[in-house]
HTML snippet that shows the backbone in 3Dmol.js (N, CA, C, O; Angstrom):
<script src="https://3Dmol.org/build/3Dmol-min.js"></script>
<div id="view" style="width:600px;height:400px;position:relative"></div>
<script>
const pdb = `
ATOM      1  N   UNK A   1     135.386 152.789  86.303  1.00  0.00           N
ATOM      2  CA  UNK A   1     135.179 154.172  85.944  1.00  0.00           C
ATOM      3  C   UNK A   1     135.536 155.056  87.135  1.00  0.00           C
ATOM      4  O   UNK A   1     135.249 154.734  88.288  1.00  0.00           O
ATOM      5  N   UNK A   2     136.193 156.222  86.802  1.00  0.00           N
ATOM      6  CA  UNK A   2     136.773 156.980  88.068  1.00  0.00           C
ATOM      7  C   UNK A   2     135.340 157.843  88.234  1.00  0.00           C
ATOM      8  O   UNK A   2     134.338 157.733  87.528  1.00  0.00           O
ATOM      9  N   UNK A   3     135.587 158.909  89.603  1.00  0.00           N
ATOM     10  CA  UNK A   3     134.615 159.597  89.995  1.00  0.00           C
ATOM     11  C   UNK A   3     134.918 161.075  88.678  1.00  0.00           C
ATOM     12  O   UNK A   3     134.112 161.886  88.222  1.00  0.00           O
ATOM     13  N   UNK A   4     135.814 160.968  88.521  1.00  0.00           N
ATOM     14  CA  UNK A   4     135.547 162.221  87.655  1.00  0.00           C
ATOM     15  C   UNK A   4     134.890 161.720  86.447  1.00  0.00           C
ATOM     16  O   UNK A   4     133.801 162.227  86.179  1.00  0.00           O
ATOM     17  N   UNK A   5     135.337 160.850  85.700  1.00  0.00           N
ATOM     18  CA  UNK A   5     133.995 160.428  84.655  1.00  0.00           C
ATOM     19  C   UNK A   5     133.165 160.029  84.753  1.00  0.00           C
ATOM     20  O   UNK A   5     132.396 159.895  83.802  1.00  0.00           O
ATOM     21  N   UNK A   6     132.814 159.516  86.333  1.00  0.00           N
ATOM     22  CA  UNK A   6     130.761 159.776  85.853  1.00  0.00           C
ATOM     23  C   UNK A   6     130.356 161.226  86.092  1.00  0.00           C
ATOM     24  O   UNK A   6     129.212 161.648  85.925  1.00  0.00           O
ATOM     25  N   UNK A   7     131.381 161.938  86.492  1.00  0.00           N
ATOM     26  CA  UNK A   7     131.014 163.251  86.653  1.00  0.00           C
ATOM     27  C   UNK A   7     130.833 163.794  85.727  1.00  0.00           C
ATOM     28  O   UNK A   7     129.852 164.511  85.530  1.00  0.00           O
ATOM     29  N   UNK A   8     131.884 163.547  84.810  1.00  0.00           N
ATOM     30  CA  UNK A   8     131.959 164.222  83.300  1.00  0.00           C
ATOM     31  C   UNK A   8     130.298 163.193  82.185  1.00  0.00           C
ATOM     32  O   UNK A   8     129.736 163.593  81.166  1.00  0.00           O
ATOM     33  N   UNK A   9     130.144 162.426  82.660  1.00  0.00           N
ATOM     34  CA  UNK A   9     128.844 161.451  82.263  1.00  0.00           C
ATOM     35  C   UNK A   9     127.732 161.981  82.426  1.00  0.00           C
ATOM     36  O   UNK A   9     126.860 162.200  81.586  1.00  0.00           O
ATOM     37  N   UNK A  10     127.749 162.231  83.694  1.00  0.00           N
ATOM     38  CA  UNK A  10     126.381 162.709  84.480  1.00  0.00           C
ATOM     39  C   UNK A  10     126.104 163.991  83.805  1.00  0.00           C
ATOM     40  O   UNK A  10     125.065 164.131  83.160  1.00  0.00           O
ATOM     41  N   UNK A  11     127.057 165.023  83.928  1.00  0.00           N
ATOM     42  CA  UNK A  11     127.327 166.228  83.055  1.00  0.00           C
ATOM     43  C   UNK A  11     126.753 166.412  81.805  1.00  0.00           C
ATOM     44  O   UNK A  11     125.980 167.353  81.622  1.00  0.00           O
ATOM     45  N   UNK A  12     127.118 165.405  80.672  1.00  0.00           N
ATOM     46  CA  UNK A  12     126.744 165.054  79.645  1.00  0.00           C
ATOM     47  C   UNK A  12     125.074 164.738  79.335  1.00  0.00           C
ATOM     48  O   UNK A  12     124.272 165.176  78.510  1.00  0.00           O
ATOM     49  N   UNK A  13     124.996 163.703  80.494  1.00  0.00           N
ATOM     50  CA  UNK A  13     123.340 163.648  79.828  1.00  0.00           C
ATOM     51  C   UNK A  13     122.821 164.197  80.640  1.00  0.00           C
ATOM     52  O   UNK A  13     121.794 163.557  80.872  1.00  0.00           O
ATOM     53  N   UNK A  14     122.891 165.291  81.461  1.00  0.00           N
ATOM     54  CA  UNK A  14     121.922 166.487  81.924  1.00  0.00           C
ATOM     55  C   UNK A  14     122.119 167.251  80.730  1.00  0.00           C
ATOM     56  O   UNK A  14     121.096 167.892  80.488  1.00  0.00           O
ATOM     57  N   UNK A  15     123.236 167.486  79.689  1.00  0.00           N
ATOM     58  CA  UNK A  15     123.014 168.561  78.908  1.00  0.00           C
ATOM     59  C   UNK A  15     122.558 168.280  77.571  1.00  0.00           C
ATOM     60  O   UNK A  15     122.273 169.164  76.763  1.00  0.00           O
ATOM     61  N   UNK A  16     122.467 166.561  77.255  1.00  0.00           N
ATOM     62  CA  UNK A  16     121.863 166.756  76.282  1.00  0.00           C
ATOM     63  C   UNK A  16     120.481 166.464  76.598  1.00  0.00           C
ATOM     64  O   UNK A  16     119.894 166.147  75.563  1.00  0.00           O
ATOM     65  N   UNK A  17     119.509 166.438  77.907  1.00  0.00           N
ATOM     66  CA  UNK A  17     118.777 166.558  77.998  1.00  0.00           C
ATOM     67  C   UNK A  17     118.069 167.845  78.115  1.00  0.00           C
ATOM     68  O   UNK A  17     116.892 167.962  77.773  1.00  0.00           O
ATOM     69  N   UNK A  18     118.560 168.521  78.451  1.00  0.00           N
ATOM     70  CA  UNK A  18     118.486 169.980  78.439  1.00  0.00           C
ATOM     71  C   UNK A  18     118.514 170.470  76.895  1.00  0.00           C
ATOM     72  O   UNK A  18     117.980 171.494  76.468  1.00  0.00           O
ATOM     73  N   UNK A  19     119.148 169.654  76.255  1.00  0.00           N
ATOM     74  CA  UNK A  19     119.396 170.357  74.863  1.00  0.00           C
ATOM     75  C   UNK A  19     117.853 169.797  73.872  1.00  0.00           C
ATOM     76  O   UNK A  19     117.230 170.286  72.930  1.00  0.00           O
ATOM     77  N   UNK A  20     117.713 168.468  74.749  1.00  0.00           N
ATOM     78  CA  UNK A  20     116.631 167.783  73.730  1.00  0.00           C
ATOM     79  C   UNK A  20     115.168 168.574  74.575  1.00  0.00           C
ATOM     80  O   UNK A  20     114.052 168.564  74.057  1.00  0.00           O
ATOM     81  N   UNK A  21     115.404 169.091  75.662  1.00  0.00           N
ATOM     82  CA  UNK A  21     114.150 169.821  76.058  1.00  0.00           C
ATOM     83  C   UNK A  21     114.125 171.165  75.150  1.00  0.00           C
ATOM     84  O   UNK A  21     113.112 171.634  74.630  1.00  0.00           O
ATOM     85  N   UNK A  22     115.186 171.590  75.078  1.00  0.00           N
ATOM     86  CA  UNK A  22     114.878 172.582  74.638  1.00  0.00           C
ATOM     87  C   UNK A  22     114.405 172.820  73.043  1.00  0.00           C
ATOM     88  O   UNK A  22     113.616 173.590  72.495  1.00  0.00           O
ATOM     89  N   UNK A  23     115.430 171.604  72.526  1.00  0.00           N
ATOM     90  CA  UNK A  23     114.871 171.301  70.928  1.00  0.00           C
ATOM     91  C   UNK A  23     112.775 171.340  70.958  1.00  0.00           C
ATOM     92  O   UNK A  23     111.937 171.805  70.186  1.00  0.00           O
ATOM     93  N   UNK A  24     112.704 170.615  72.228  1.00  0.00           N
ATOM     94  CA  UNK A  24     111.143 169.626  71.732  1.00  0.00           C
ATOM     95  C   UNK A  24     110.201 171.258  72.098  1.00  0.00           C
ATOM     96  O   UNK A  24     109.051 171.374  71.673  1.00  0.00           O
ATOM     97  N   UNK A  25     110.932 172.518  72.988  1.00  0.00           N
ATOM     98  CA  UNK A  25     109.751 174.243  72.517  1.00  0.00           C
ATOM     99  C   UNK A  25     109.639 173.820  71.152  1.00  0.00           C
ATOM    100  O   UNK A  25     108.508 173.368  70.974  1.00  0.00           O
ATOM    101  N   UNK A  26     110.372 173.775  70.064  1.00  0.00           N
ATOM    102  CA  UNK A  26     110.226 173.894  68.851  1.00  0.00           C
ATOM    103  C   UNK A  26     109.405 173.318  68.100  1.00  0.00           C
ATOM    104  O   UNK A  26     108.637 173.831  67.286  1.00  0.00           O
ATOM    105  N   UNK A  27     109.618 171.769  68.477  1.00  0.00           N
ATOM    106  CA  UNK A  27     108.803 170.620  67.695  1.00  0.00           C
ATOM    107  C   UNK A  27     107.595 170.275  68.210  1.00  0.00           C
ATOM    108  O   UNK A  27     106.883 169.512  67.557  1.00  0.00           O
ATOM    109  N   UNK A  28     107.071 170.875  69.712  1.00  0.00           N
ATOM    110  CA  UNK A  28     105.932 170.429  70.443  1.00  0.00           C
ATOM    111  C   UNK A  28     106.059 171.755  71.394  1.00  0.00           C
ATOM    112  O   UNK A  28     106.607 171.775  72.496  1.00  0.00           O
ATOM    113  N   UNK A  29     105.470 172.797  70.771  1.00  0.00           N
ATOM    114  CA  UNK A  29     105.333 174.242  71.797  1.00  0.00           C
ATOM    115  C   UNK A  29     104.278 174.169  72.938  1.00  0.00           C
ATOM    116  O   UNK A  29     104.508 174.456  74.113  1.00  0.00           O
ATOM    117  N   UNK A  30     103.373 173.847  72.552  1.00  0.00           N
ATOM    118  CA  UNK A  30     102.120 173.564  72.973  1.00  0.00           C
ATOM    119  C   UNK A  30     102.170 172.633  74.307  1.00  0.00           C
ATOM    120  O   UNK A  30     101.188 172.543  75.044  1.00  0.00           O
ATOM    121  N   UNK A  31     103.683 171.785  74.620  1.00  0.00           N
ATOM    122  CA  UNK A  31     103.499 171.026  75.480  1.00  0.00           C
ATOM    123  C   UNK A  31     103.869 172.206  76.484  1.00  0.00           C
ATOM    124  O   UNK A  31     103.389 171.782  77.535  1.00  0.00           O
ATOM    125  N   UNK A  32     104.322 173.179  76.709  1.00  0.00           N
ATOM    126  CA  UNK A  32     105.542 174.093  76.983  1.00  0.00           C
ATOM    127  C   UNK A  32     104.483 175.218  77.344  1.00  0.00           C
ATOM    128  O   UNK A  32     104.904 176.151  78.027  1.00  0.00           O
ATOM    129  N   UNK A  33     103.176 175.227  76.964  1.00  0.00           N
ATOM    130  CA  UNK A  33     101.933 177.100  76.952  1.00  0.00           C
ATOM    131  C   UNK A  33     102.105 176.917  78.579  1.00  0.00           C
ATOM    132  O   UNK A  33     102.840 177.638  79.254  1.00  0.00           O
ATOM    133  N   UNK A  34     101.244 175.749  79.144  1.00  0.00           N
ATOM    134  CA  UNK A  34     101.034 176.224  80.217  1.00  0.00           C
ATOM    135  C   UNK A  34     101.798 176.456  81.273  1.00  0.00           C
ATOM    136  O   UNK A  34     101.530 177.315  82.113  1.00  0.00           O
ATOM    137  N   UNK A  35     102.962 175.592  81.314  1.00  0.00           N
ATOM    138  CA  UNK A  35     104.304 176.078  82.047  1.00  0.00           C
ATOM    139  C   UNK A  35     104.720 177.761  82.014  1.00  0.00           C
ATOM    140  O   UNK A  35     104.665 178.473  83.016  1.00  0.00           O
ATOM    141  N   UNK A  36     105.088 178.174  80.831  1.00  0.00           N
ATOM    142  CA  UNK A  36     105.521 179.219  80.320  1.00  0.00           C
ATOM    143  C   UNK A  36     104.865 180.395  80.442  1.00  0.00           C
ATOM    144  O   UNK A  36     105.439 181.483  80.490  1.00  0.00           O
ATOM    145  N   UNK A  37     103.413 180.203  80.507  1.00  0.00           N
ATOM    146  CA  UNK A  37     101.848 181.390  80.637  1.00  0.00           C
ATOM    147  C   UNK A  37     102.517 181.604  81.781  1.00  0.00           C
ATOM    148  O   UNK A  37     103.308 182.539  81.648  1.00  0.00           O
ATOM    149  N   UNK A  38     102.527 180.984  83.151  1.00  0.00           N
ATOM    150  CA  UNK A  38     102.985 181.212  84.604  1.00  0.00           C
ATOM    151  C   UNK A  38     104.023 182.131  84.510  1.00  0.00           C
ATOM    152  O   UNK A  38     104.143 182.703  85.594  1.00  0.00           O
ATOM    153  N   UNK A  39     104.482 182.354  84.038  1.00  0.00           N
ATOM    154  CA  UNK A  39     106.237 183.291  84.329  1.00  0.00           C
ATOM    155  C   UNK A  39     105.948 184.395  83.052  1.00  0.00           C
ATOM    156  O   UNK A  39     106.087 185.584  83.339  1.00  0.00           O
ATOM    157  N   UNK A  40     105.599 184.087  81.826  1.00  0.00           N
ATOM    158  CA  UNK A  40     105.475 184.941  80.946  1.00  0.00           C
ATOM    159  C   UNK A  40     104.002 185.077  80.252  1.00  0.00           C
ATOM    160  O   UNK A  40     103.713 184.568  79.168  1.00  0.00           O
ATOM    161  N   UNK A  41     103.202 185.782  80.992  1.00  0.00           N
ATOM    162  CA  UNK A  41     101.769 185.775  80.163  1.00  0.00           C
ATOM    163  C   UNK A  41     101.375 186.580  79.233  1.00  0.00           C
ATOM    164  O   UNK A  41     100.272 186.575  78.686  1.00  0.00           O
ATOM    165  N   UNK A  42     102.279 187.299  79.032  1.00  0.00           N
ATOM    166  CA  UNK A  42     102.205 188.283  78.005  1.00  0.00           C
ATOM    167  C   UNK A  42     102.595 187.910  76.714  1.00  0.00           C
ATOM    168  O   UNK A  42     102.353 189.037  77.144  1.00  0.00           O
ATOM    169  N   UNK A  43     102.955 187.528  75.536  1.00  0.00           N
ATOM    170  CA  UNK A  43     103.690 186.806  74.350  1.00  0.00           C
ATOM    171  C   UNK A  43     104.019 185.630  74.865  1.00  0.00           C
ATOM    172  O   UNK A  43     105.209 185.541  75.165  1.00  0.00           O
ATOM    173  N   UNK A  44     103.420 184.783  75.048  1.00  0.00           N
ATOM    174  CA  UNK A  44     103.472 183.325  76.094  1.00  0.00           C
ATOM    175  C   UNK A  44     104.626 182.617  74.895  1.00  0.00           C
ATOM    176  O   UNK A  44     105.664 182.037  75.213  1.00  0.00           O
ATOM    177  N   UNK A  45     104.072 182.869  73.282  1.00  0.00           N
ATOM    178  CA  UNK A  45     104.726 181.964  72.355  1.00  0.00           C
ATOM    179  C   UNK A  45     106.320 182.367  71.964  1.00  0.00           C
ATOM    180  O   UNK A  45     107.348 181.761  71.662  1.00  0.00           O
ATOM    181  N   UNK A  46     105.855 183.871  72.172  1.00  0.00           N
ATOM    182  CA  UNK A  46     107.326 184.439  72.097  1.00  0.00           C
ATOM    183  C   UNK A  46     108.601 183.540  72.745  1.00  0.00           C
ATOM    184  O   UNK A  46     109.618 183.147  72.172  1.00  0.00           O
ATOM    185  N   UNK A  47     108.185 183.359  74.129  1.00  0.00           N
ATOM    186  CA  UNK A  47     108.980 183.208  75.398  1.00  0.00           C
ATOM    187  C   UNK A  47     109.059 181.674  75.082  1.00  0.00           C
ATOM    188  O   UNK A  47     110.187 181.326  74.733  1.00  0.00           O
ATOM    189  N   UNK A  48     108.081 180.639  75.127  1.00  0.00           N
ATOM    190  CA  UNK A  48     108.553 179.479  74.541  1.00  0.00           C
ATOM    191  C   UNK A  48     109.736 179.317  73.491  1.00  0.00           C
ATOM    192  O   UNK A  48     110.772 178.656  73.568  1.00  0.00           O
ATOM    193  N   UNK A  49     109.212 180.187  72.427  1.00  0.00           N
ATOM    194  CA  UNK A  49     110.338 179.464  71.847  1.00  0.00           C
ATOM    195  C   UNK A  49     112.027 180.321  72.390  1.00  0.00           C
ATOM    196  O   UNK A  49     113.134 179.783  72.417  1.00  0.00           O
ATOM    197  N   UNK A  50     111.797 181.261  72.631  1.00  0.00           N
ATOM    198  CA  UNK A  50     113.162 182.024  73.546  1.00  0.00           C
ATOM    199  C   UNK A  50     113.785 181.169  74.488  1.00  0.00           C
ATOM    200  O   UNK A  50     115.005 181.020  74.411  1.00  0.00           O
ATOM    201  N   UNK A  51     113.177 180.622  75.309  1.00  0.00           N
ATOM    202  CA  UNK A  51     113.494 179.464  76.280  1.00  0.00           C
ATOM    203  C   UNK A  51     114.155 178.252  75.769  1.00  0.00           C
ATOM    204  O   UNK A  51     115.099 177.633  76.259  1.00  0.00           O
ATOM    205  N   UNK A  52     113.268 177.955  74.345  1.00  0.00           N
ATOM    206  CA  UNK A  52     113.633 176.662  73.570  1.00  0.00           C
ATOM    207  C   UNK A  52     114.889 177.074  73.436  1.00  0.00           C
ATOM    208  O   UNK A  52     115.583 176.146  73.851  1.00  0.00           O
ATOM    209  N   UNK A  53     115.584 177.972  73.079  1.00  0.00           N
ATOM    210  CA  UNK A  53     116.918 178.604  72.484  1.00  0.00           C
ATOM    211  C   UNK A  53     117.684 178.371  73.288  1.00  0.00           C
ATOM    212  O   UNK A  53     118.651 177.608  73.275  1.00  0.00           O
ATOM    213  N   UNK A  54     117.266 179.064  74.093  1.00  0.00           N
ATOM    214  CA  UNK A  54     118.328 179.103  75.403  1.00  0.00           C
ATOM    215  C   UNK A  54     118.339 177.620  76.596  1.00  0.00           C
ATOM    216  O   UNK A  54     119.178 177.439  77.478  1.00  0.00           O
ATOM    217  N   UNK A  55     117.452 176.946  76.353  1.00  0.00           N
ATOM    218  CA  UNK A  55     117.591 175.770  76.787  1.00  0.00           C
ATOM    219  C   UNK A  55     118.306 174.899  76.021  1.00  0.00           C
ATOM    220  O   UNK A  55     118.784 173.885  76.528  1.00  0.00           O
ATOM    221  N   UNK A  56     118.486 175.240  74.506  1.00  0.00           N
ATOM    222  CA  UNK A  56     118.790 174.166  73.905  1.00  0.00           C
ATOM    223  C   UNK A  56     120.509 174.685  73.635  1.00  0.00           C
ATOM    224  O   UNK A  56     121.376 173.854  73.369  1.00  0.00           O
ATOM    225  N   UNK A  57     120.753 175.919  73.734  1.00  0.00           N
ATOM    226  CA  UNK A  57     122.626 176.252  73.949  1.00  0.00           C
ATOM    227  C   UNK A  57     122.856 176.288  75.147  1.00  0.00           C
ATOM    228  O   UNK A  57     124.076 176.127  75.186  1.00  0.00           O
ATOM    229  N   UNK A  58     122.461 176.404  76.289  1.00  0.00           N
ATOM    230  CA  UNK A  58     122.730 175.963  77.492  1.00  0.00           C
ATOM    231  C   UNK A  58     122.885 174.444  77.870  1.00  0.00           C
ATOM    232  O   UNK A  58     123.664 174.119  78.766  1.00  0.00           O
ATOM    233  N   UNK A  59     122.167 173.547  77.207  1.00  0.00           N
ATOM    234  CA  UNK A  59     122.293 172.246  77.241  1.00  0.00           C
ATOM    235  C   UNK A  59     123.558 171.495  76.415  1.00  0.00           C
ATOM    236  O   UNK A  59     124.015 170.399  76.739  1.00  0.00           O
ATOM    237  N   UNK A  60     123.945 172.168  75.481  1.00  0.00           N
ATOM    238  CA  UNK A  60     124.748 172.068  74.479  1.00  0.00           C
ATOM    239  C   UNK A  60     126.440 172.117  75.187  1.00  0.00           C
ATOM    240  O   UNK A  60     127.446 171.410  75.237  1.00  0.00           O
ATOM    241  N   UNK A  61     125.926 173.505  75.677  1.00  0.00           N
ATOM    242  CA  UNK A  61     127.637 174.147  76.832  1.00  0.00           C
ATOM    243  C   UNK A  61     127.802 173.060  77.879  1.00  0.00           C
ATOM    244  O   UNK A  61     128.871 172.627  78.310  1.00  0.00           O
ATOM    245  N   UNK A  62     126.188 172.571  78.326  1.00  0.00           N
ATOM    246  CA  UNK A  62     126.629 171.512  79.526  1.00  0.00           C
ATOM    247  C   UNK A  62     127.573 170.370  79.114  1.00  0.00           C
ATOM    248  O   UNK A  62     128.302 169.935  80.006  1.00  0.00           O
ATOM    249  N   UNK A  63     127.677 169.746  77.717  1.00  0.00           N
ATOM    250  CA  UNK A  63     127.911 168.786  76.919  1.00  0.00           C
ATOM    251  C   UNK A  63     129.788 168.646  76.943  1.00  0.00           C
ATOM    252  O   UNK A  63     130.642 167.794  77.189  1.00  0.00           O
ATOM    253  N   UNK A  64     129.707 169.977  76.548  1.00  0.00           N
ATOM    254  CA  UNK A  64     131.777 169.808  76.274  1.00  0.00           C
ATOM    255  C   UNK A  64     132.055 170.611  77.873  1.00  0.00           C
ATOM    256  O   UNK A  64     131.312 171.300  78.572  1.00  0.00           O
ATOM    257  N   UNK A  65     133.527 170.136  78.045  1.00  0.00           N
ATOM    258  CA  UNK A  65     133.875 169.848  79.502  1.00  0.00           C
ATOM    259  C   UNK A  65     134.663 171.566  79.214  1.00  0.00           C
ATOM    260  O   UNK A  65     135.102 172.066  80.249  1.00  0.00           O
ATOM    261  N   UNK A  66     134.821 172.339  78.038  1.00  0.00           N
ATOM    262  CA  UNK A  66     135.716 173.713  77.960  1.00  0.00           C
ATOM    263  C   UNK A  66     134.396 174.538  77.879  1.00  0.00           C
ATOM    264  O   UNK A  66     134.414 175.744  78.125  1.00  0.00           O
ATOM    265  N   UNK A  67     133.555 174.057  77.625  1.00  0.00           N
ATOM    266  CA  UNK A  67     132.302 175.295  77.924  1.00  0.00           C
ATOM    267  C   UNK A  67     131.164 174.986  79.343  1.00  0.00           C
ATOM    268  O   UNK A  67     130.254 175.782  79.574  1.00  0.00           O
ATOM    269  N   UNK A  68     131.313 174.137  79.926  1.00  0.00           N
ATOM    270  CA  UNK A  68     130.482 173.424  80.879  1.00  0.00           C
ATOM    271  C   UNK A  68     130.780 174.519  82.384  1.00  0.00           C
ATOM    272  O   UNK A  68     129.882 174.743  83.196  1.00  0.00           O
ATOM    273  N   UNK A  69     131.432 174.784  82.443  1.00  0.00           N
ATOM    274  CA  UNK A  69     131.473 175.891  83.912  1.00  0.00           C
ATOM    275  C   UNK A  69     130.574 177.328  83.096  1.00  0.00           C
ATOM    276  O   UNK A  69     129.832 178.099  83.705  1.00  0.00           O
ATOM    277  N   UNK A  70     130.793 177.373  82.074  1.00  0.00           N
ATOM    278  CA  UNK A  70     130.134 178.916  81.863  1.00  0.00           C
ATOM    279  C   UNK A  70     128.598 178.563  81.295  1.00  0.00           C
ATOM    280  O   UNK A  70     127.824 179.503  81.110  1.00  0.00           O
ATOM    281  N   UNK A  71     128.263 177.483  81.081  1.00  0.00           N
ATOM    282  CA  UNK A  71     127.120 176.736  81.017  1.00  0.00           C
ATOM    283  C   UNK A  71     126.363 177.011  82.134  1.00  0.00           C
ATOM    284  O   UNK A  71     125.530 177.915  82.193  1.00  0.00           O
ATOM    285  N   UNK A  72     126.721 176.018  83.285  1.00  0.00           N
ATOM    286  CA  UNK A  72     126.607 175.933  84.203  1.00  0.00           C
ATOM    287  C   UNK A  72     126.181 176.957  85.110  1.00  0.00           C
ATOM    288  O   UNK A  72     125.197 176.846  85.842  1.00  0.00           O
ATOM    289  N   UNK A  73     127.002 178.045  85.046  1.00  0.00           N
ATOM    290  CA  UNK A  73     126.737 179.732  85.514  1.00  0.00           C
ATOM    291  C   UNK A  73     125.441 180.165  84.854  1.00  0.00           C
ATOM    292  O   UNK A  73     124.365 180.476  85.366  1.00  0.00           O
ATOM    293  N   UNK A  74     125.872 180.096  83.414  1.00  0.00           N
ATOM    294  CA  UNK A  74     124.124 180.479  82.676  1.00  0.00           C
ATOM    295  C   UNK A  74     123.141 179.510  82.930  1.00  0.00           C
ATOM    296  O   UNK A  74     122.043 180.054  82.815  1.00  0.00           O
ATOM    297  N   UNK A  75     123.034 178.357  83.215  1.00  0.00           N
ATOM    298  CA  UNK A  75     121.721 177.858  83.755  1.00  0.00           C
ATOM    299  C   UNK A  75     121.194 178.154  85.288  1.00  0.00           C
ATOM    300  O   UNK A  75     120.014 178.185  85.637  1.00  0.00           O
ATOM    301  N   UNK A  76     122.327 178.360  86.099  1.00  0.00           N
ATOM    302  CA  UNK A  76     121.981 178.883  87.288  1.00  0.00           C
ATOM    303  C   UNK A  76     121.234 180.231  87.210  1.00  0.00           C
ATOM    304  O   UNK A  76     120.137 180.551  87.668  1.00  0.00           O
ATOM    305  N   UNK A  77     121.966 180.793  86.638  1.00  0.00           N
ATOM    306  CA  UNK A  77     120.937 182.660  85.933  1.00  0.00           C
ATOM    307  C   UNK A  77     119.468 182.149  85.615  1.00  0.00           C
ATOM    308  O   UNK A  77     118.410 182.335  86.217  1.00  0.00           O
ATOM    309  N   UNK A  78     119.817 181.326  84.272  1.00  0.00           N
ATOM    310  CA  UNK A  78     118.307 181.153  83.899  1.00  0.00           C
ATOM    311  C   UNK A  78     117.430 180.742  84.578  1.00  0.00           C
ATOM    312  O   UNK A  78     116.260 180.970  84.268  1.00  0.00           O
ATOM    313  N   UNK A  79     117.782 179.974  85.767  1.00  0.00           N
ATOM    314  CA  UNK A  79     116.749 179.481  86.787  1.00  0.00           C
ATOM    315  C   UNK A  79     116.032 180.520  87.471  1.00  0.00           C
ATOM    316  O   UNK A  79     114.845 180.845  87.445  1.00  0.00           O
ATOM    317  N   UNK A  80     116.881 180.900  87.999  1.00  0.00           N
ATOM    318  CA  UNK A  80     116.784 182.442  89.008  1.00  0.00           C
ATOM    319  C   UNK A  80     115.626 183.281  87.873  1.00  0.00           C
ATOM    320  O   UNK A  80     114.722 183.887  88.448  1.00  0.00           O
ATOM    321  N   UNK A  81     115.628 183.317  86.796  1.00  0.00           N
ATOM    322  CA  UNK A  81     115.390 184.613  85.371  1.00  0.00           C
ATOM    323  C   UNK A  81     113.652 183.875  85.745  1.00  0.00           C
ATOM    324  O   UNK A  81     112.664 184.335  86.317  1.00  0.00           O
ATOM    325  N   UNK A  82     113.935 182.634  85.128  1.00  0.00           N
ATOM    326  CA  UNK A  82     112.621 182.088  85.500  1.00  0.00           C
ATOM    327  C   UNK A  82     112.027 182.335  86.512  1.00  0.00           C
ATOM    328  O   UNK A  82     110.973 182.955  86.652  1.00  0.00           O
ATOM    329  N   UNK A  83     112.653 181.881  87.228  1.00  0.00           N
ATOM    330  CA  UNK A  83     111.452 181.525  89.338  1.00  0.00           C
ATOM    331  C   UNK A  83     111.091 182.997  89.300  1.00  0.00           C
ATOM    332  O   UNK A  83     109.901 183.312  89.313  1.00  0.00           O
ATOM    333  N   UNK A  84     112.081 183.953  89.250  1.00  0.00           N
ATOM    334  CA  UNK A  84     111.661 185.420  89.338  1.00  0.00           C
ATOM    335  C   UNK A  84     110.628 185.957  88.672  1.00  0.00           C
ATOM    336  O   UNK A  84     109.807 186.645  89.277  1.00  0.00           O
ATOM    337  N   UNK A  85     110.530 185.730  87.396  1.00  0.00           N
ATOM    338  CA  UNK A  85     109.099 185.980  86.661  1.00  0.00           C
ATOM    339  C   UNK A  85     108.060 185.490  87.017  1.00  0.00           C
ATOM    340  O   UNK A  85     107.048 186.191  86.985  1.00  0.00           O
ATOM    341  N   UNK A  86     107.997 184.204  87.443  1.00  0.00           N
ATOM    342  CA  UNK A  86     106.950 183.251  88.102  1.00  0.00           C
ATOM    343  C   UNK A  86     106.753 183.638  89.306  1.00  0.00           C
ATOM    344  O   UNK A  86     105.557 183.924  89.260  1.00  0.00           O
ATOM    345  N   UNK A  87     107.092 183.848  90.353  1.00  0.00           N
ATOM    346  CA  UNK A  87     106.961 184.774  91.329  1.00  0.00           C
ATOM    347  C   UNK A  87     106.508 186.276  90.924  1.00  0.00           C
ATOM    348  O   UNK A  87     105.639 186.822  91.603  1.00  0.00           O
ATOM    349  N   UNK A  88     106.935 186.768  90.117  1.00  0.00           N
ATOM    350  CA  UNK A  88     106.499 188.508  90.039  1.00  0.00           C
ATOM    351  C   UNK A  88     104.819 188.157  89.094  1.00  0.00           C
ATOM    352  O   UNK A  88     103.967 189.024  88.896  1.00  0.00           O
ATOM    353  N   UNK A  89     104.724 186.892  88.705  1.00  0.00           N
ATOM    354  CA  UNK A  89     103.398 187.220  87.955  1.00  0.00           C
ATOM    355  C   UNK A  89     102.703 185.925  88.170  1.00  0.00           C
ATOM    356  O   UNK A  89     102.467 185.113  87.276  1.00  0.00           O
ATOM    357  N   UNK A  90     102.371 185.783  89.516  1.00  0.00           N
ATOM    358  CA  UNK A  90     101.533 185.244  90.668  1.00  0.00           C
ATOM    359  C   UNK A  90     100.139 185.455  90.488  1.00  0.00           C
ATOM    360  O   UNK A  90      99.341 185.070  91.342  1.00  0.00           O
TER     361      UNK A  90
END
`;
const viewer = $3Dmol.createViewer("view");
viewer.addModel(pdb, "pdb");
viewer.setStyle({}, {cartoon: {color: "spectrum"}});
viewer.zoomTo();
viewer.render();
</script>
C-alpha cells in the first residue's frame, strides 16, 4: 500500500467516524447533554442535534477525496466554533 492510500484510508475512517458520531446526537442525544451544556447552555437540545448535522456532513465530506479539503477547512472552523463557546461560557 502506498503512503498516499493510507492517507486516503486514514481519511476515510476519521470521516465515517465523524459521520457515525454525528448520526449517534440523533439516536442517543442524551449521551451528547453534558458535553454540549459546556459550550451551549442555553437550548442545550437544540445544539445537540445542530452539531449531530454538522458532524454528520462534515464526516461525510471527510469520506470522498473531491470534497475532503473543504471538509477538512469546515471541521477546522467547527473546532475553533466549539472551543470558543466553551471558553466564552466557563
Amino acid at each position: 500500500m502506498t503512503e498516499q492510500n493510507n492517507d486516503s484510508t486514514l481519511a476515510k475512517l476519521a470521516g465515517l467516524g465523524l459521520a457515525g458520531t454525528g448520526v449517534a446526537h440523533f439516536v442517543k442525544p442524551q449521551l451528547f447533554e453534558s458535553i454540549t451544556k459546556s459550550a451551549f447552555p442555553k437550548d442545550t437540545h437544540k445544539h445537540i442535534y445542530t452539531n449531530g448535522g454538522i458532524e454528520t456532513a462534515l464526516g461525510l465530506g471527510l469520506v470522498l477525496r473531491k470534497t475532503r479539503k473543504l471538509a477538512l477547512a469546515g471541521t477546522v472552523g467547527y473546532v475553533a466554533y466549539l472551543a470558543g463557546n466553551a471558553a466564552r461560557n466557563r
